[in-house]
C-alpha positions as CSV (number, residue, x, y, z in Angstrom):
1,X,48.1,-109.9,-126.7
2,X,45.4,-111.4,-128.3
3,X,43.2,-114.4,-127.3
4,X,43.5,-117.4,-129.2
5,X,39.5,-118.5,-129.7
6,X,38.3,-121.4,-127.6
7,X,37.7,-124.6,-130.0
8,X,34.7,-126.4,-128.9
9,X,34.9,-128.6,-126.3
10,X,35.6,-132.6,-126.9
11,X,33.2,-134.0,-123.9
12,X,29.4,-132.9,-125.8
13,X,27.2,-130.9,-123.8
14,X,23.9,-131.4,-122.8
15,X,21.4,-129.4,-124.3
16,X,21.1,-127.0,-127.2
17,X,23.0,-123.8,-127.6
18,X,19.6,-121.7,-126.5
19,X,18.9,-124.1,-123.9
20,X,22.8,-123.9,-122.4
21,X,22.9,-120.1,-122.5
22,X,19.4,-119.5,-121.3
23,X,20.3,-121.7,-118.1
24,X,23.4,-119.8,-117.6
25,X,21.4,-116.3,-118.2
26,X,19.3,-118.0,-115.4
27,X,21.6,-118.1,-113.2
28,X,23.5,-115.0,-113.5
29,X,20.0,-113.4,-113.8
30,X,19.1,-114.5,-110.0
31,X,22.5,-114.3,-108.2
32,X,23.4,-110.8,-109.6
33,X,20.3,-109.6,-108.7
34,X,21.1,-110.5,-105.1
35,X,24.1,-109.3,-105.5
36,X,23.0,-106.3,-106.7
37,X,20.1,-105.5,-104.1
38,X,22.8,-106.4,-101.2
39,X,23.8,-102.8,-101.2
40,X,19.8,-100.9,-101.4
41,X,19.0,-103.7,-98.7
42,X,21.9,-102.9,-96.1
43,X,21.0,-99.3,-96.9
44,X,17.3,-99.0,-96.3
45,X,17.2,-101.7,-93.6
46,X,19.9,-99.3,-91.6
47,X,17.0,-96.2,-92.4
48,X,14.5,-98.3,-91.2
49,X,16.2,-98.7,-87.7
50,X,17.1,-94.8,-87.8
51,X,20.8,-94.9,-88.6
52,X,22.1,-92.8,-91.0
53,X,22.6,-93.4,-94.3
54,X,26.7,-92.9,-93.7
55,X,26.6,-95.9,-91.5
56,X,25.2,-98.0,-93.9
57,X,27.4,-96.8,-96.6
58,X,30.2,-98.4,-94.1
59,X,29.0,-101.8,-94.7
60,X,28.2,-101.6,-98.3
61,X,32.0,-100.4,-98.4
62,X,32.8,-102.9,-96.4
63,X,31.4,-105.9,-98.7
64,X,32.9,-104.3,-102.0
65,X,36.1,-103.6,-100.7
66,X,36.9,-107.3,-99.6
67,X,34.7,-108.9,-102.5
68,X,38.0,-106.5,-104.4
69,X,40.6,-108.5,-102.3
70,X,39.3,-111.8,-102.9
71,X,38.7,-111.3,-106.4
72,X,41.8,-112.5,-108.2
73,X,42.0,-115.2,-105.8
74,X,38.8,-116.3,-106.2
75,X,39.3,-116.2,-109.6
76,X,42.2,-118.2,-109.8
77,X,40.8,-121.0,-107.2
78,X,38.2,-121.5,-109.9
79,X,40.5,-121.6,-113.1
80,X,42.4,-123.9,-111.1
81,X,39.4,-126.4,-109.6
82,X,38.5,-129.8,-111.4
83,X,34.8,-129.3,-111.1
84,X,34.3,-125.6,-110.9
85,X,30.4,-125.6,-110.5
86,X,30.9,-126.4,-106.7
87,X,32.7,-123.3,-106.2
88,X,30.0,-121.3,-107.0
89,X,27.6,-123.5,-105.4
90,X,29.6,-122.8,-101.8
91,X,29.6,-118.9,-103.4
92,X,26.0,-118.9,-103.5
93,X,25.5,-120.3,-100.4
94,X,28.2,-118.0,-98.4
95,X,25.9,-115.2,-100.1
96,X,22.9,-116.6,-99.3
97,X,24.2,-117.1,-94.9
98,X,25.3,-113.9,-95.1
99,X,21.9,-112.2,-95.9
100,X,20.4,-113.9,-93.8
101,X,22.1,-112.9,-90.9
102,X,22.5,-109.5,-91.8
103,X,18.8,-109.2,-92.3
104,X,19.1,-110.6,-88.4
105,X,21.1,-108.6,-87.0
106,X,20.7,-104.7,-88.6
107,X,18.9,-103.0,-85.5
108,X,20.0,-105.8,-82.8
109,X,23.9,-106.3,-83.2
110,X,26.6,-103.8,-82.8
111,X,28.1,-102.7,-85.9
112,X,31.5,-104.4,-85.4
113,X,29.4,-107.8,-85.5
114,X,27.5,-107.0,-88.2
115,X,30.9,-105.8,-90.0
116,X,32.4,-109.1,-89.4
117,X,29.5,-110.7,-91.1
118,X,29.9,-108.1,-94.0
119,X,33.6,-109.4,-94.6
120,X,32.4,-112.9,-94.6
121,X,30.1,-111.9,-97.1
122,X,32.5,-110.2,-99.3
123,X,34.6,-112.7,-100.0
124,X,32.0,-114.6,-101.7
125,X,31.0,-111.4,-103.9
126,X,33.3,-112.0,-106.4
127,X,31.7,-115.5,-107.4
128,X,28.6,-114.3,-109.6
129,X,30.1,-110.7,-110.6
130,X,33.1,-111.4,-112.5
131,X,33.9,-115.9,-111.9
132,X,30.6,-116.8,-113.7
133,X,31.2,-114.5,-117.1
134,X,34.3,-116.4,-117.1
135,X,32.3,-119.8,-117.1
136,X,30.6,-118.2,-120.3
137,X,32.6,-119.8,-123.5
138,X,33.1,-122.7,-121.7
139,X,29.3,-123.2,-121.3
140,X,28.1,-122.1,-124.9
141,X,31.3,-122.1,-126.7
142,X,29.2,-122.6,-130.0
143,X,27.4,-118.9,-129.6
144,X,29.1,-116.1,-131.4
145,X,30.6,-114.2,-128.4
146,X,29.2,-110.8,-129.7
147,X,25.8,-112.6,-129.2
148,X,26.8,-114.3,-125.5
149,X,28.1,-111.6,-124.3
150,X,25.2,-109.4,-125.1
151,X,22.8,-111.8,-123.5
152,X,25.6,-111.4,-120.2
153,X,25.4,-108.3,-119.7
154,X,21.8,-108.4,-120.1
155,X,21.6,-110.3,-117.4
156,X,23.4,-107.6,-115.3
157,X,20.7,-105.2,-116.6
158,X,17.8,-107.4,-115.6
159,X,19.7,-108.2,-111.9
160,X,19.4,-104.2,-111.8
161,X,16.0,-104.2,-112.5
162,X,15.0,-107.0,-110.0
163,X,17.3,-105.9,-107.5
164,X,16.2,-102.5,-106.4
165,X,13.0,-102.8,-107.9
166,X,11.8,-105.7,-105.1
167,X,14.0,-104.7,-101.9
168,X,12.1,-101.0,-102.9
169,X,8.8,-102.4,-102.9
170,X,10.0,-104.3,-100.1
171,X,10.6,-101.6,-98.3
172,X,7.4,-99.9,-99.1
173,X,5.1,-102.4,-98.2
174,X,7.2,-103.5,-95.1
175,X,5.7,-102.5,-91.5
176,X,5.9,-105.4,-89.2
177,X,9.6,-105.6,-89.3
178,X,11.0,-102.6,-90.7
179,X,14.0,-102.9,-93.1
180,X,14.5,-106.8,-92.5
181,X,12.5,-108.3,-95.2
182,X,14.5,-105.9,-98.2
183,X,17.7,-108.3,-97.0
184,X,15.4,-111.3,-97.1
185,X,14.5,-110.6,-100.7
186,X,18.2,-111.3,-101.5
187,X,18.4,-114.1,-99.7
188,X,15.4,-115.9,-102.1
189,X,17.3,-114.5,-105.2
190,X,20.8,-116.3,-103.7
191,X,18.7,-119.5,-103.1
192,X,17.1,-119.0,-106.6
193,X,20.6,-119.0,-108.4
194,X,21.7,-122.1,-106.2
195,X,18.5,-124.0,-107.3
196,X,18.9,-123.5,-110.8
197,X,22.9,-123.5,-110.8
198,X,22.4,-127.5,-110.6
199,X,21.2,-127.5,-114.0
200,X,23.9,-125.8,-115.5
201,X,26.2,-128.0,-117.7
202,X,29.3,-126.5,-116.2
203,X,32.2,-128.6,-118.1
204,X,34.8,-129.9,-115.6
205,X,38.5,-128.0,-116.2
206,X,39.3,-131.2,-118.0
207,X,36.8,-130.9,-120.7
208,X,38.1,-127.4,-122.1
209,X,42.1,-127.5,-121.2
210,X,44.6,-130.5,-121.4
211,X,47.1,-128.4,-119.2
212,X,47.6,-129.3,-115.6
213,X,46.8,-126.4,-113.0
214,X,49.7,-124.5,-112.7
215,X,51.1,-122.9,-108.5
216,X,48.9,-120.4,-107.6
217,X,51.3,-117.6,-107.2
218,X,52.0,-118.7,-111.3
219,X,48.3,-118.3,-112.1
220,X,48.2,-114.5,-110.7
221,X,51.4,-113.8,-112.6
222,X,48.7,-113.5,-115.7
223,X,47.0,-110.5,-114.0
224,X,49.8,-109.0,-116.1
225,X,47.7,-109.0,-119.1
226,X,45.6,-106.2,-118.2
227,X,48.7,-103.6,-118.2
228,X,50.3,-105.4,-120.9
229,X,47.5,-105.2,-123.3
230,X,46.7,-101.9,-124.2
231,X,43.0,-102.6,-124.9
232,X,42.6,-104.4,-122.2
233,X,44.7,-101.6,-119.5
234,X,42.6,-98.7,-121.0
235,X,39.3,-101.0,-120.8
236,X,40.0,-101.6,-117.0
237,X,40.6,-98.3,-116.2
238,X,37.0,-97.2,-118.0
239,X,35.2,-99.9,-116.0
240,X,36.9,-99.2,-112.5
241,X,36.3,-95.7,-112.4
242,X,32.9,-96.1,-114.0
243,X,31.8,-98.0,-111.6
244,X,32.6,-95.8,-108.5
245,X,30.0,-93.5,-110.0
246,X,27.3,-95.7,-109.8
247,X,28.3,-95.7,-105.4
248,X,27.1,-92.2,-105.7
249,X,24.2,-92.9,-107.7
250,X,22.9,-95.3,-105.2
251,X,23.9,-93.5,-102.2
252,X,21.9,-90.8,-103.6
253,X,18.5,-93.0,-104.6
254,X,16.9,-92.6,-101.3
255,X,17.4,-88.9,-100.6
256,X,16.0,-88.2,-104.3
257,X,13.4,-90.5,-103.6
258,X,12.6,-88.7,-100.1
259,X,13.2,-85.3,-102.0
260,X,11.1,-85.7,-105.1
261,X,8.7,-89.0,-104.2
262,X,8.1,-88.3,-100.5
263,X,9.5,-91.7,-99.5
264,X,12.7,-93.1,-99.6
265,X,12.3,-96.2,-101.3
266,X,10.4,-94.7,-104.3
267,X,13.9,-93.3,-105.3
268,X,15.2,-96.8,-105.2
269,X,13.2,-97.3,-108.8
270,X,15.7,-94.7,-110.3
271,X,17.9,-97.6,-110.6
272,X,15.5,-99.8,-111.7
273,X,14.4,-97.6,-114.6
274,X,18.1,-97.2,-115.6
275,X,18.3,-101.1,-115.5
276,X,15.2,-101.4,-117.5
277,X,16.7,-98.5,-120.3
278,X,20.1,-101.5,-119.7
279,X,17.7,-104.0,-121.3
280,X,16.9,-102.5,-124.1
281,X,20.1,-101.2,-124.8
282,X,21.6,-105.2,-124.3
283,X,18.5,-106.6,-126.4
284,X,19.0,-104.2,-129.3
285,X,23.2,-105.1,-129.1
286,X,22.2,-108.7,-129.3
287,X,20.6,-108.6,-132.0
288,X,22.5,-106.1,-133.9
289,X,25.7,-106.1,-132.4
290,X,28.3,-102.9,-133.2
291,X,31.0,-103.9,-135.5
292,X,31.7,-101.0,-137.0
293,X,34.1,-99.4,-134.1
294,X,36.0,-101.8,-131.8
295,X,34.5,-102.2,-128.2
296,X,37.1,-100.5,-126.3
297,X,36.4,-97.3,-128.6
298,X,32.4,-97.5,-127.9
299,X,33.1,-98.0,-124.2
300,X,35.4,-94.5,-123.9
301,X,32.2,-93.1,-126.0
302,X,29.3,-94.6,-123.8
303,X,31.0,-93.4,-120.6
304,X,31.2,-89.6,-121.9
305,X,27.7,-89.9,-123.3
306,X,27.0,-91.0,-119.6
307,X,28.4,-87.9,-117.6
308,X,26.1,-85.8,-119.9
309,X,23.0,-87.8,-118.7
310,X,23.9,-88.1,-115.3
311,X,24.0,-84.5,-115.0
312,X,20.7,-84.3,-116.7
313,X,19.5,-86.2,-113.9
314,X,21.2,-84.1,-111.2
315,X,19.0,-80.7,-112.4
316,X,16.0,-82.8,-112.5
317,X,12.6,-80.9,-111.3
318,X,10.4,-83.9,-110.8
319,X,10.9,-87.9,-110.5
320,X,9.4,-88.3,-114.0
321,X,12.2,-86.1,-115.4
322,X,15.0,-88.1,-113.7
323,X,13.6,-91.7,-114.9
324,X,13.2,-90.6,-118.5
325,X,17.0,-89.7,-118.6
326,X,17.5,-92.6,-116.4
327,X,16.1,-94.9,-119.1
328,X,18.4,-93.4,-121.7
329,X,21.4,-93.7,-119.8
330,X,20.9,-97.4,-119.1
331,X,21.1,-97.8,-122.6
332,X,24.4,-96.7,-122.9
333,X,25.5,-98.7,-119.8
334,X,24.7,-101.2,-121.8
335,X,26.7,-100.1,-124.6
336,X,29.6,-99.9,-122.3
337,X,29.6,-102.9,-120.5
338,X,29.0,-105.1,-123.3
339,X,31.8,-103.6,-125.0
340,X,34.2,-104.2,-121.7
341,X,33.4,-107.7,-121.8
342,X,34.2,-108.4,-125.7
343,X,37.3,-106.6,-124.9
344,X,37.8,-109.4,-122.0
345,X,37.5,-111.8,-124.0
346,X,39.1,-111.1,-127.0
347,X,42.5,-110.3,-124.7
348,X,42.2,-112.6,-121.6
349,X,44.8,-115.8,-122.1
350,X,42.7,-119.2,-121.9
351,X,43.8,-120.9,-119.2
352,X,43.1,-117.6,-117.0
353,X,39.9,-116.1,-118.2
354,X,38.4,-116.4,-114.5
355,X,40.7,-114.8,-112.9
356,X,41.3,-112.1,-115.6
357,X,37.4,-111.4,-115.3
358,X,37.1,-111.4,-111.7
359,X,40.4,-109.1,-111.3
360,X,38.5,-106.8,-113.6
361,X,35.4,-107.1,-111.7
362,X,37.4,-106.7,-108.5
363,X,38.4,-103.7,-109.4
364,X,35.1,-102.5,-110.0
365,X,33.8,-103.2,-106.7
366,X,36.9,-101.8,-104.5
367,X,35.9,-99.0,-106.7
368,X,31.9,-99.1,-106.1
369,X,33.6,-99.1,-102.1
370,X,35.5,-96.1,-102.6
371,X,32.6,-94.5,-103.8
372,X,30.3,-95.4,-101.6
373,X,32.5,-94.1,-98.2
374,X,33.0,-91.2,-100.4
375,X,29.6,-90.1,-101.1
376,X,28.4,-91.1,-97.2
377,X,30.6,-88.7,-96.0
378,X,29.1,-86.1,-99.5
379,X,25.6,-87.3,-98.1
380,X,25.1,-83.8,-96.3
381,X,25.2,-82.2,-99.2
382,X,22.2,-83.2,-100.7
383,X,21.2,-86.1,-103.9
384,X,22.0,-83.2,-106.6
385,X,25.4,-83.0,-105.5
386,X,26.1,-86.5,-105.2
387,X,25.0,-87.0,-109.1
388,X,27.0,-84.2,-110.4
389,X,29.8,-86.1,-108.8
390,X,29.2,-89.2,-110.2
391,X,29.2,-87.4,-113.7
392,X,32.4,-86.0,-113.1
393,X,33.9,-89.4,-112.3
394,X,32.8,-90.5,-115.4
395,X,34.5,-88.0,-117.3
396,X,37.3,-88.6,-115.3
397,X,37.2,-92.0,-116.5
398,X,37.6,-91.0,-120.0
399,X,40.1,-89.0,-119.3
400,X,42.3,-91.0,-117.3
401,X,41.4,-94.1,-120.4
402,X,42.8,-92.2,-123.2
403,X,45.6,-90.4,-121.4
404,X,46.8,-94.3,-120.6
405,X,47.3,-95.4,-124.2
406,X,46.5,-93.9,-127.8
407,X,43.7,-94.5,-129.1
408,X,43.5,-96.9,-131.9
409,X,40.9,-97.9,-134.3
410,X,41.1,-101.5,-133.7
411,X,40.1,-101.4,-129.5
């Protein structure tokens, strides 16, 4: 199934093309950052109070694994609101709550408290990883998506960057109140992205569809798309089993950090500097996008270029070796999540984007939970080990991808 392409919308909006995507880069720039620095926050604030890092990988898991739930749902509450812009104002804020009182309570609350609070938190996740790319062509539907969706997942790339590059130094600097202030970081980014959200010309539903909302149990019924779609079934699969490698990669941060840096939050900057190889990779796309292959073909090659770098990483003798290769292989993540999302949107019906971008997103994160209870309990075994599992699982990916569906040129 193919997407028909969104016509501009009748009500004009405010502001230029630069100016509309540039707010809506803003945005997603800020609250996927938070999103993003969630996990290295509840992680080094739990080291901080002398738990081990398996405990914290139970709330990380926690937080993914309902944000995975709620996603669909989530995503079909927005396709179906009148003004969707509030949703993910009261997403922002739910985020926002939830850091704070995590940032609380690590250290003073039992763990069944603070897991309560982490299920809370969860179910707004879903809201700024998947709902907002599905705001995207209703925002700036006079960008070229190749272009929009470039500048999108740069935004993911940046939010990798600023996410476990300030709860690290955080963490560093940090000695009056040991671990708290990395969660308090994420709580500024949340308020950030709610501050500028206001600005956002978010069309009402009205503006971009003349259909009423449909039942809600009618809206999920279009979550068959992503098997029905062969692009769009093998693209899933490449993204959710991607992404439960990147659990392992940040389970593993503070031990290579401790192992090759002497402290814990040094390792942290791994994933910055693969964020930082991200924006390049998402700056050179946007301005020279691939068109030569189709996207769902360069995401099954970015993900097998990836296990080759990721084991790279895991032999590494020294931090410098293991951020050099870190840069390169954020430039094929990149490659590969640019390419998921012009697979997205080329196959996701009109009236159900959201939700068929937060499903997919969903999935991603009740992966990135399965990883990360997976390589708590592998966390014995030492940071090397944990990378060269992440590698395999993206090889697995691959395999599990073409083994779905035969390749065509045209994906």
């Amino acid at each position: 199934m193919r997407r028909v392409p969104m016509t501009p919308t009748e009500t004009p909006l405010s502001g230029t093309p630069g100016q509309r995507l540039a707010l809506y880069a803003g945005v997603a720039s800020f609250g996927r950052s938070g999103t993003i620095a969630l996990p290295s926050a509840i992680l080094l604030a739990i080291i901080a109070v002398g738990d081990s890092p398996s405990r914290g990988s139970i709330l990380i898991a926690t937080v993914s694994a309902v944000g995975a739930l709620a996603g669909p749902v989530v995503g079909a509450m927005i396709d179906r609101m009148a003004h969707p812009r509030r949703g993910f104002l009261f997403g922002l804020a739910a985020m926002a709550v939830g850091a704070a009182l995590l940032a609380f309570g690590i250290g003073v609350w039992p763990l069944g408290v603070l897991l309560v609070i982490a299920v809370l938190t969860g179910l707004a996740q879903p809201i700024l990883i998947g709902a907002w790319s599905g705001q995207l062509r209703r925002i700036v539907p006079d960008v070229p998506a190749a272009r929009a969706y470039a500048v999108d997942a740069g935004t993911y790339n940046v939010a990798e960057v600023a996410g476990p590059a300030l709860v690290g130094a955080a963490f560093i600097i940090d000695s009056a109140v040991p671990g708290s202030i990395t969660l308090e970081v994420a709580l500024a980014l949340f308020v950030l992205a709610f501050i500028l959200l206001r600005f956002v010309p978010v069309p009402p539903r009205a503006a971009t569809t003349t259909a009423p909302p449909e039942p809600l149990t009618q809206t999920l019924r279009h979550l068959r798309v992503m098997i029905d779609s062969i692009s769009l079934r093998r693209n899933t699969i490449i993204g959710t089993l991607s992404y439960s490698a990147i659990a392992f990669i940040v389970i593993a941060t503070p031990l290579l950090g401790e192992d090759l840096a002497g402290d814990a939050g040094v390792g942290v900057f791994l994933l910055t500097l693969i964020a930082i190889g991200a924006i390049l990779g998402s700056v050179l796309l946007a301005r020279r996008p691939i068109v030569w292959r189709g996207p769902g073909t360069i995401a099954i090659g970015a993900t097998a270029v990836l296990s080759v770098l990721f084991l790279g990483i895991a032999i590494a003798p020294n931090f410098i070796w293991a951020g050099a290769i870190g840069v390169i292989a954020g430039m094929f993540v990149a490659t590969q999540v640019t390419s998921m999302f012009r697979v997205r949107d080329r196959e996701s019906p009109p009236h159900a984007r959201g939700m068929v971008f937060v499903a997919s997103a969903s999935l991603r994160t009740g992966a990135f939970a399965a990883g990360s209870i997976t390589a708590g309990a592998m966390a014995f075994l030492g940071w090397r080990w944990l990378i060269v599992a992440a590698a395999v699982v993206e090889l697995l990916a691959v395999a599990v991808a073409l083994l779905s569906a035969p390749v065509r040129r045209s994906t």
